[in-house]
N, C-alpha and C positions, 0 to 999 in steps of 0.2 A: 112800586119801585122801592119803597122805603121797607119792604120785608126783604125784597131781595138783598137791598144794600144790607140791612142787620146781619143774615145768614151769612154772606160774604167776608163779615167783620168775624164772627164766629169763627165759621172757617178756617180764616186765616191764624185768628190766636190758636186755634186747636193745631192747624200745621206746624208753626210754630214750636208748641209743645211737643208735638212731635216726630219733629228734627233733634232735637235737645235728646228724647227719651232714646230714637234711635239710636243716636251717637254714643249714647249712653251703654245702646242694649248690646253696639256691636265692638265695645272694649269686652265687655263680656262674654262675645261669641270668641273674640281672639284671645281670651284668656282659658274657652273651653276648648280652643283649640293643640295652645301649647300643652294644658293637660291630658289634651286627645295623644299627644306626640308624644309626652312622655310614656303614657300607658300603652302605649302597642294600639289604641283604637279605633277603632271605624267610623269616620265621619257621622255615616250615617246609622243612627241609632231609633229602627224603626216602632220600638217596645216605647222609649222616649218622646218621641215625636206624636205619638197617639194618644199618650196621659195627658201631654201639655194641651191638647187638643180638647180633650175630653175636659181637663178641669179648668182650662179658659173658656171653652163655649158654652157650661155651666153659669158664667156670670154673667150673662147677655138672656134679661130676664123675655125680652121681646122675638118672640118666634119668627116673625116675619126676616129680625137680622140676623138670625143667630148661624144660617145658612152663606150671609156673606162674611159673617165675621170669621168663619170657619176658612174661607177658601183666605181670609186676610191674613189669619197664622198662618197658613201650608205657605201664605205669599211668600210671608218673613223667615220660616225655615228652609223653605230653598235658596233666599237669600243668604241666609245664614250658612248655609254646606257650600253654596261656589265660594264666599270670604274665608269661610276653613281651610277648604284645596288651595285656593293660593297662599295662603301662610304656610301650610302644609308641604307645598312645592317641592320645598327641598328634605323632608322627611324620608331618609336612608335605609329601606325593609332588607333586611338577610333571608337568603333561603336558598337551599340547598338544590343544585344542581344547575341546567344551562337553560335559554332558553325553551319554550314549550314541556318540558317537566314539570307534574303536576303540581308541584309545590310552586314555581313560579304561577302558572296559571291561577289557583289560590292567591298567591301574595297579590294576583294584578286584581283580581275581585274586591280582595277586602280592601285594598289601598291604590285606587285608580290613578291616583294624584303622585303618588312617591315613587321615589328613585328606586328599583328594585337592582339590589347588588347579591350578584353571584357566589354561590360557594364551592368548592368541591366533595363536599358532602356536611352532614347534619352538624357535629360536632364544631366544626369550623364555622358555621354560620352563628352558633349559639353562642361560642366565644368571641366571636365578633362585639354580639352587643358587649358583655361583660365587658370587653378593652374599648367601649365609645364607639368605635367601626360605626356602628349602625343603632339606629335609634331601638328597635326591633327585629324581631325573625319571627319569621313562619315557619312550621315544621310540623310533620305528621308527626299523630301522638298513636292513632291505630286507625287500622282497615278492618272494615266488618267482616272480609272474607280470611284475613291473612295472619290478623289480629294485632297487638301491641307490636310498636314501632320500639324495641326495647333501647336500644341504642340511646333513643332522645330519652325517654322515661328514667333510663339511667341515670343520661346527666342531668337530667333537671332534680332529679332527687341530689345529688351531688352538687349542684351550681346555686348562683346566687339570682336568677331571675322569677321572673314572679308569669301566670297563665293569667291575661285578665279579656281572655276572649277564645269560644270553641267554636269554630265553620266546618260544617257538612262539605263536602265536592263529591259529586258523584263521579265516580270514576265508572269511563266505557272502555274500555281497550282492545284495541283491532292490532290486525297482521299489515304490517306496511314494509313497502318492497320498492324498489326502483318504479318508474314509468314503461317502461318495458317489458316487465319482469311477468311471470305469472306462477301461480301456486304450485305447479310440477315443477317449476324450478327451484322450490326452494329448498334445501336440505339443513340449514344451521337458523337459529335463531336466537337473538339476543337484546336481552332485557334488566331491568332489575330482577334480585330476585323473591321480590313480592309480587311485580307483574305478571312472573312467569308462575310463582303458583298460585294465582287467580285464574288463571290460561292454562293449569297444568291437566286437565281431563281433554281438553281440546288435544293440547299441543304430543303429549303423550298416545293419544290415536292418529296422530301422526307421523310420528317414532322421529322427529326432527332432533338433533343435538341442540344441547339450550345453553345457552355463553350468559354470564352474567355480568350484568355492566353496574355501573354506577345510579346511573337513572334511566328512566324511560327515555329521557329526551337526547343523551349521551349514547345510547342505544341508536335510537333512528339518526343522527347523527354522522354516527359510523358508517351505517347502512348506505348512505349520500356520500358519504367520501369514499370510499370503496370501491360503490361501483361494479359491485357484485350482483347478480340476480338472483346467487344460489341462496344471500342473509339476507335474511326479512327482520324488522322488531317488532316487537307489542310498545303501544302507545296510542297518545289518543291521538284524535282525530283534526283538532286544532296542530300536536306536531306533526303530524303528517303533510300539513300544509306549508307550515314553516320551513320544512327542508326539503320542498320537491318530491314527496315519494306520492305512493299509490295505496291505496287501503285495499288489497285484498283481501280480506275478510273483515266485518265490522264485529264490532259484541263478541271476543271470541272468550271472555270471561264467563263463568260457568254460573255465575250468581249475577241475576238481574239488579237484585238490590247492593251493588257495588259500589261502597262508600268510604272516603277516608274525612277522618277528622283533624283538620289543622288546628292546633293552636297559636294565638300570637303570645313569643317572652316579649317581656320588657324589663328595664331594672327596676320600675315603682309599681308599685303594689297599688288594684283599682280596691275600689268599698262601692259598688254597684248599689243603687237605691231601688228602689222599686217592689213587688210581689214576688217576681221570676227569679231570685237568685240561685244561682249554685257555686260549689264547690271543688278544689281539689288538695288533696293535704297527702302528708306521709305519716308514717310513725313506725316508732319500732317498740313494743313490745317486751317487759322484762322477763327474765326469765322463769317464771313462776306458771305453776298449774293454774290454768282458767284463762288467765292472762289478758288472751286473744280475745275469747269470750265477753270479758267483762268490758274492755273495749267499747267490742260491736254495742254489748249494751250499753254504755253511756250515752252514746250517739243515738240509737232510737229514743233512750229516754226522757232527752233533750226536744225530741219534737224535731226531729232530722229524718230523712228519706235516706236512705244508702243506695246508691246507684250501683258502686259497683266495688269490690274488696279483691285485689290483687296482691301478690306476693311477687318479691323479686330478691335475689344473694345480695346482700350489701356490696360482698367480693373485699370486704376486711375479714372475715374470718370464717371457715367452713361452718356448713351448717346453718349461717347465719343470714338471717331477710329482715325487710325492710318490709312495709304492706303499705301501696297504692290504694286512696279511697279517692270516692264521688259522692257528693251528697246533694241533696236539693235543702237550700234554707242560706237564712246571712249568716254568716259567721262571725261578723260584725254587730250584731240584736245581742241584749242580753243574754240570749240562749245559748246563742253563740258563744259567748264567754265564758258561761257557766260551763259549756262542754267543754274547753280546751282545759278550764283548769279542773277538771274532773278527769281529764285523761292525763292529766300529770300523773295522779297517783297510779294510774297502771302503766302508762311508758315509760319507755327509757329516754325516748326522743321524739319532737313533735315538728313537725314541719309543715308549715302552712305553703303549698304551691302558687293558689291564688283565687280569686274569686270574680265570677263572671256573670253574668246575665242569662237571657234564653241562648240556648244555640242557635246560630241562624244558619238557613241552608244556603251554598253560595250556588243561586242558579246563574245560568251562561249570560243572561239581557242585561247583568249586572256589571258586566265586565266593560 
C-alpha cells in the first residue's frame, strides 16, 4: 500500500509539471500558429512532424517505452493542429476562380480550416493579399502538360509577395454535360484554355468548336445554366458533382501524368529549417558576354542544384528578360549568402521569390 501511495504522490507532482509545461507548450503552438498565418502555411507540416519525432524518441534511453512515448508526441501533435485550425478559423486564402476550380480545390487541401475567398481570375486574387484582402492565395505556377502559368509568374516577378510553399494536384479532366445529355449531342465545348489543350488530341478527333472560359469551374457552370445538351465542359470530376452535370467521358487529357503545381504568396518571407529546402529567385543579367553563363556558375559553385532556368520579357524594354530559377539548398546557410552576393557582381537585379521545403503532393483523403 505504501508503494502504491508513493507512485501516486509521483504521479501527481509529475502531472502537475505537466499541466504547467503544456500550458506553456501550447502559447507556443499559437504562436506557430499566427506565423503559420502569416506565411501562407500549412498546418500540417509532415517533413516537421517526423524530425521532432525522430530526435525526441532518441532521448527515451528504455526500448520497452520508447514505442509509447512515440504514439505520446503524435498524441500532442494532433493536439497541436486541431488548436491551430481554430486560431486559424478565420485565416482568408485568395484564389482564382469559382467554386470547384482546380485552384479552389487546391486552396481547400492545403488550408481545410480557412475561409476560401473568390476571385475572378489570378492577378486579382494576388493583389488581394498585397491590399490585406486576404492573408494568402493559391495559384498555379505551371502544368506539366501546358507548362508555365506565365500570367502569375509575371506578377510575381513584378509584386511584392514572397512563394513559401509548392503543392502537386493531379489534375484528371473529363467531358461533363447535362444529366440527359449524351456524346452525339454534343457539338461546342468550353473550358479554360489550358484545360482544352490538355484535351486538345481528344477534343480535335472530335472536330467540336472549343469556347474558352475563365476556369474549368466557370465552364461547367455555364454548362448548368444553359441547359444546353449540344455544350459539354472539361473539368474535374468533383465539379461535376457540384453543379449537377454528368461525366461523359473521364480522363479525356492525353497525359496520365497531369499535374499542376500551386504555389502559396504571402507577404512574409518563410527561412524553412530542415535538410529538404528549396528555392525560387529572379534575376536579370547585365549586359556583357558570358553574363548568363557566369551566373549559372556561381550557383553550381556554391553547392546548389539548379532545378530549373527559365526566361521571360521583362515587357520594360524589347529584347529584354528576366530569368526564372529553382534550386535545391537554403539560401538562408552561409552558402547561401555567399551566392547572392557573388551574383551581385554579374546581375543587374536580384530577386529572391521565396523559400520553401519538400513539395508535398496534395492527394484527395486530404481534403
Amino acid at each position: 500500500m505504501k508503494r502504491l501511495q508513493e507512485a501516486r504522490e509521483i504521479i501527481n507532482r509529475v502531472d502537475g509539471e505537466m499541466a504547467k509545461l503544456f500550458a506553456e507548450r501550447m502559447k507556443a503552438v499559437a504562436m506557430v500558429a499566427e506565423a503559420k498565418k502569416d506565411m501562407g502555411m500549412q498546418i500540417f507540416d509532415p517533413a516537421r512532424e517526423a524530425e521532432v519525432v525522430r530526435r525526441n524518441a532518441a532521448l527515451i534511453k528504455d526500448e520497452g517505452l520508447k514505442a509509447y512515448y512515440i504514439q505520446f508526441l503524435e498524441s500532442n501533435m494532433a493536439i497541436s493542429r486541431a488548436y491551430q485550425s481554430r486560431l486559424l478559423d478565420g485565416m482568408r486564402v485568395a484564389y482564382s476562380g469559382v467554386n470547384g476550380a482546380f485552384a479552389h480545390i487546391a486552396a481547400r487541401r492545403i488550408f481545410p480550416d480557412a475561409k476560401l475567398v473568390s476571385y475572378p481570375d489570378f492577378l486579382s486574387a494576388y493583389d488581394a493579399v498585397e491590399a490585406g484582402e486576404c492573408d494568402c492565395a493559391v495559384l498555379p505556377m505551371e502544368n506539366s502538360y501546358a507548362g508555365d502559368v506565365t500570367q502569375v509568374v509575371d506578377r510575381a516577378y513584378e509584386g511584392r509577395l514572397f512563394i513559401n510553399g509548392i503543392y502537386d494536384l493531379a489534375i484528371d479532366q473529363n467531358l461533363l454535360a447535362l444529366p440527359d445529355a449524351k456524346i452525339e449531342d454534343v457539338r461546342q465545348v468550353v473550358s479554360h484554355p489550358q484545360a482544352l489543350t490538355q484535351c486538345g488530341e481528344y477534343l480535335k478527333k472530335k472536330g467540336w468548336d472549343l469556347i474558352p472560359a475563365t476556369n474549368t469551374a466557370v465552364a461547367a457552370c455555364r454548362v448548368a445554366e444553359e441547359g444546353r445538351k449540344d455544350l459539354a465542359a472539361v473539368a474535374s470530376a468533383e465539379t461535376a458533382a457540384l453543379y449537377g452535370l454528368k461525366i461523359l467521358e473521364k480522363n479525356i487529357n492525353q497525359s496520365r501524368n497531369n499535374t499542376t503545381r500551386f504555389a502559396v504568396f504571402s507577404p512574409v518571407e518563410n527561412r524553412p529549417t530542415g535538410e529538404d529546402n528549396h528555392f525560387i529567385m529572379f534575376f536579370t543579367v547585365k549586359n556583357e558576354a558570358g553574363s548568363l553563363g557566369k551566373a549559372v556558375s556561381v550557383i553550381g559553385r556554391n553547392g546548389f542544384n539548379l532545378k530549373a532556368l527559365k526566361s521571360r520579357p521583362t515587357k520594360n524594354a524589347n529584347w529584354e528578360y528576366y530569368f526564372y530559377v529553382e534550386g535545391e539548398g537554403s539560401l538562408h546557410s552561409e552558402a547561401g549568402t555567399r551566392m547572392l552576393e557573388e551574383l551581385k557582381e554579374t546581375c543587374s537585379a536580384i530577386k529572391v521569390l521565396g523559400s520553401y521545403g519538400r513539395e508535398i503532393l496534395l492527394k484527395e483523403e486530404e481534403s
